[in-house]
C-alpha positions as CSV (number, residue, x, y, z in Angstrom):
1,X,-9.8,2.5,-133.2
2,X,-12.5,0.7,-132.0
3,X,-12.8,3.2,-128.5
4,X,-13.0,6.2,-131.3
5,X,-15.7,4.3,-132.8
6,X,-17.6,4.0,-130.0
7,X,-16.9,6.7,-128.6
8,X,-18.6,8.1,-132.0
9,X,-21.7,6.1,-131.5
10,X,-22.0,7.3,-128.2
11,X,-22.4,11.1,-128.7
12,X,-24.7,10.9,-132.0
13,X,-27.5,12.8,-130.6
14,X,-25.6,14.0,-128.1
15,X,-25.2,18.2,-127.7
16,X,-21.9,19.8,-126.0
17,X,-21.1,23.4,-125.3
18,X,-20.1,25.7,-128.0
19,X,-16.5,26.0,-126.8
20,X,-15.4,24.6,-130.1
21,X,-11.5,24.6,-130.7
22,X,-10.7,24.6,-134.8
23,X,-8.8,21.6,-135.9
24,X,-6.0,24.1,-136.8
25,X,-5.6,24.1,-133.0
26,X,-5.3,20.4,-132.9
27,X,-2.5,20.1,-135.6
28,X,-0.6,22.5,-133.4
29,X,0.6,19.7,-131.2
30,X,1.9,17.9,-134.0
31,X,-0.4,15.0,-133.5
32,X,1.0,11.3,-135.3
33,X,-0.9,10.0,-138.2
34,X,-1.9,6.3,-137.7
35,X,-1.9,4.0,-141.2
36,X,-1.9,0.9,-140.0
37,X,0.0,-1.5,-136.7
38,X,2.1,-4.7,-137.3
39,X,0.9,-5.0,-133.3
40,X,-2.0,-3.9,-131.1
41,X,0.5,-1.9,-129.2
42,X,1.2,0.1,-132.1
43,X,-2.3,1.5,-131.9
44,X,-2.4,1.7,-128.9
45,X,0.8,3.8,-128.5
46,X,-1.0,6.1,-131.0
47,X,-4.2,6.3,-129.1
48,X,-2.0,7.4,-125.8
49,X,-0.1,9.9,-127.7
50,X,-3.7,11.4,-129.2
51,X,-4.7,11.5,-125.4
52,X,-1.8,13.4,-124.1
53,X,-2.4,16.0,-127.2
54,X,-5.7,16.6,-126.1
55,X,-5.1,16.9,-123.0
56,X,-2.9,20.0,-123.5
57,X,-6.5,21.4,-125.2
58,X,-8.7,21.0,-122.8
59,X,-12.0,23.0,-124.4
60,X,-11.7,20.1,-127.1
61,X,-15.2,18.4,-126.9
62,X,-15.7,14.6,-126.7
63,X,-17.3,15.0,-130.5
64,X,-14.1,17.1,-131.7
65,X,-11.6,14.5,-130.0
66,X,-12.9,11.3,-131.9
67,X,-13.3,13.8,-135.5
68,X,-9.7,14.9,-135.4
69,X,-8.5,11.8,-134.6
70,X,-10.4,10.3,-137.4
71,X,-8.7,12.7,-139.4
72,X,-5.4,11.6,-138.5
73,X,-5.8,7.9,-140.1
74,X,-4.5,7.6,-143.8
75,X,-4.6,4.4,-145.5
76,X,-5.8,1.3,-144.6
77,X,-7.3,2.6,-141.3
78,X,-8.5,5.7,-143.2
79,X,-10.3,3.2,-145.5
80,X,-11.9,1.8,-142.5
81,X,-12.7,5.0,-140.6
82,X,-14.0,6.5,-143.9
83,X,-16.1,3.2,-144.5
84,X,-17.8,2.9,-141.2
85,X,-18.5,6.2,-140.8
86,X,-20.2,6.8,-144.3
């Protein structure tokens, strides 16, 4: 979560081509939600599994990538994402 976060920071400011993909597209390849990990490996399986999603989209911007993503956290890491990003 931390490497979306950053990855965040990093392209504030930042503008990318207007071949934007609609998050519709995105849920298309059935992408897992993340709530929370007993182990870093846990979120880190889900991180690799967002990866190989977007790679199968390949117009997806950097910006896009780390916003659907977001949207796939629900509860505690929701909390988190919605906190540090408000």
């Amino acid at each position: 979560m931390n490497l979306i976060a950053q990855n965040t920071g990093a392209q504030r400011g930042h503008r990318e081509p207007d071949q934007r993909v609609d998050y519709t597209k995105f849920l298309e390849t059935r992408p897992p939600i993340f709530m929370k990990a007993e182990h870093p490996i846990e979120a880190n399986e889900w991180l690799q599994t967002l990866e190989q999603k977007f790679r199968v989209i390949p117009q997806c911007t950097e910006t896009q990538k780390t916003e659907f993503a977001g949207l796939q956290l629900q509860g505690p890491a929701g909390t988190w994402w919605t906190s540090f990003f408000s």
